[in-house]
BAGUKOL-558838 format. One line per 8 residues: number of its first residue (from 1); their letters; for each residue x, y, z of N, C-alpha, C. Coordinates in steps of 0.02 Angstrom, whole numbers. Each point is the difference from the previous one (the first is absolute). Layout:
BAGUKOL-558838
NUM = a = X:Y:Z:X:Y:Z:X:Y:Z; ...
end
This chain:
BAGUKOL-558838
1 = xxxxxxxx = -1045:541:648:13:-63:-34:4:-56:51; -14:-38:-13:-7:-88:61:89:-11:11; -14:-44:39:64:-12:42:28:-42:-53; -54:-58:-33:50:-50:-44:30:7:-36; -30:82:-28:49:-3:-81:63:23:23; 19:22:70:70:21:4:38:-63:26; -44:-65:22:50:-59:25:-4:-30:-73; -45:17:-40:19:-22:-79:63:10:-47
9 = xxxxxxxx = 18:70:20:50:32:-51:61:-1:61; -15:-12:67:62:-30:12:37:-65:-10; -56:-56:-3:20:-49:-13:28:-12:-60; -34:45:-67:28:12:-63:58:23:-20; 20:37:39:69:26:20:56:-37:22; -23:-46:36:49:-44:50:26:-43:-71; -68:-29:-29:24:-48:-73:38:22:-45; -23:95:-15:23:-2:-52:79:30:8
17 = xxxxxxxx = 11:4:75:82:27:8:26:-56:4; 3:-75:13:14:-48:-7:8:-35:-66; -52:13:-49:11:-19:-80:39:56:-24; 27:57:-1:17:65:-6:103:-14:8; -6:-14:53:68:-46:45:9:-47:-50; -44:-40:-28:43:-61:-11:7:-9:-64; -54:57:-45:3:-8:-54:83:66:-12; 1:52:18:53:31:-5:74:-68:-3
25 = xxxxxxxx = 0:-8:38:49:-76:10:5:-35:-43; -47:-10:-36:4:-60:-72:33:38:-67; -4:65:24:21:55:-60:78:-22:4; 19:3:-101:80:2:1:25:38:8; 36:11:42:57:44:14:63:6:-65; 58:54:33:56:0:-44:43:-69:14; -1:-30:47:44:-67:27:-54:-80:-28; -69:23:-12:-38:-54:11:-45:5:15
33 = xxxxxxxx = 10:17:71:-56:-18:52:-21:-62:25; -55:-13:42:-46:-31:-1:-33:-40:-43; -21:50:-55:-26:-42:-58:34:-53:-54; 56:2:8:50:-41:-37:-11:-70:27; -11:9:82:3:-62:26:-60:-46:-20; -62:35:-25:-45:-41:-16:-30:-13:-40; 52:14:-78:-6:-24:-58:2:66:-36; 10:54:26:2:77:-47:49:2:-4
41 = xxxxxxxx = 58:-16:-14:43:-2:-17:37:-5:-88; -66:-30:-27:6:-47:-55:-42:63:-54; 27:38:-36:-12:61:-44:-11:-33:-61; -43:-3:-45:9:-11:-78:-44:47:-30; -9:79:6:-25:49:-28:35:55:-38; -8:38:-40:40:35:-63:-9:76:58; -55:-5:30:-10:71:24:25:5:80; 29:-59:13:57:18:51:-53:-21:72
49 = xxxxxxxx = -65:-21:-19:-6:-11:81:-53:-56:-39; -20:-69:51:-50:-42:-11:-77:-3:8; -33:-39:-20:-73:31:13:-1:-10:74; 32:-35:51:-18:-20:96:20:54:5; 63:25:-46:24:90:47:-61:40:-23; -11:12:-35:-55:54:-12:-72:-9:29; -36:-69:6:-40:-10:57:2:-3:56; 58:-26:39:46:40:53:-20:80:39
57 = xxxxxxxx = 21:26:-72:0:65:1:-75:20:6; -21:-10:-60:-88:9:15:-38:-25:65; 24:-53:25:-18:-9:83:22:47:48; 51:-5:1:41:53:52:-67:80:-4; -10:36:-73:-17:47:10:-64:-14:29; -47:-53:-13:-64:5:8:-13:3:72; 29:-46:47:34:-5:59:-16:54:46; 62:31:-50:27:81:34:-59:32:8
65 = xxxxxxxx = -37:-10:-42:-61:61:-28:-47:5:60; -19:-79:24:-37:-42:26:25:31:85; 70:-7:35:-1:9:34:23:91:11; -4:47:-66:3:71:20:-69:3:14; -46:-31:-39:-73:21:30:-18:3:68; 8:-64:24:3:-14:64:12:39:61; 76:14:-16:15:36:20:-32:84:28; -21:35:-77:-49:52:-4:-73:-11:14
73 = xxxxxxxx = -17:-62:10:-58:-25:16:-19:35:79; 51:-53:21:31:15:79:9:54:33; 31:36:-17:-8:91:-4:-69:24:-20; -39:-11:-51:-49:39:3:-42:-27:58; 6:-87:30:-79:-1:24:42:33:94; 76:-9:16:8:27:56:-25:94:5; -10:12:-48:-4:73:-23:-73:21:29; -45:-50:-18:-79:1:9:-14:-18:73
81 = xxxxx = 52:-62:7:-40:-19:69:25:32:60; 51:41:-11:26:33:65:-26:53:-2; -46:16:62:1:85:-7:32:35:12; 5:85:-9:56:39:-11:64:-23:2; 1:-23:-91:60:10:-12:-1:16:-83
end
């Protein structure tokens, strides 16, 4: 495999542990959190969480998804390009 796609999925990595970090942080906690401070605070839903928490949430996972690939990306192409191992 070429050299770029591994400075690719590192650089993808670097972003997506950084959006990963900060989106975890915006999540409410039992005290608040973070997210209280920047307007999540403010609940008017019957089912106990708002539509920003649940897209929130749907970010956070996509994120996650985004940087487990990566991750396994990373592993498979060090897998290929090193010999014996």
């Amino acid at each position: 495999m070429p050299m770029w796609f591994a400075y690719t999925l590192i650089v993808l990595l670097v972003i997506t542990s950084i959006l990963l970090t900060l989106l975890i942080l915006l999540h409410r906690g039992k005290g608040g959190g973070m997210s209280s401070m920047f307007g999540g605070g403010v609940t008017s839903s019957l089912a106990g969480s708002s539509v920003a928490e649940k897209n929130l949430d749907r970010y956070t996972v996509l994120v996650g998804i985004i940087w487990f690939a990566c991750i396994v990306g990373l592993g498979l192409w060090l897998r290929l390009a090193v010999p014996g191992s």
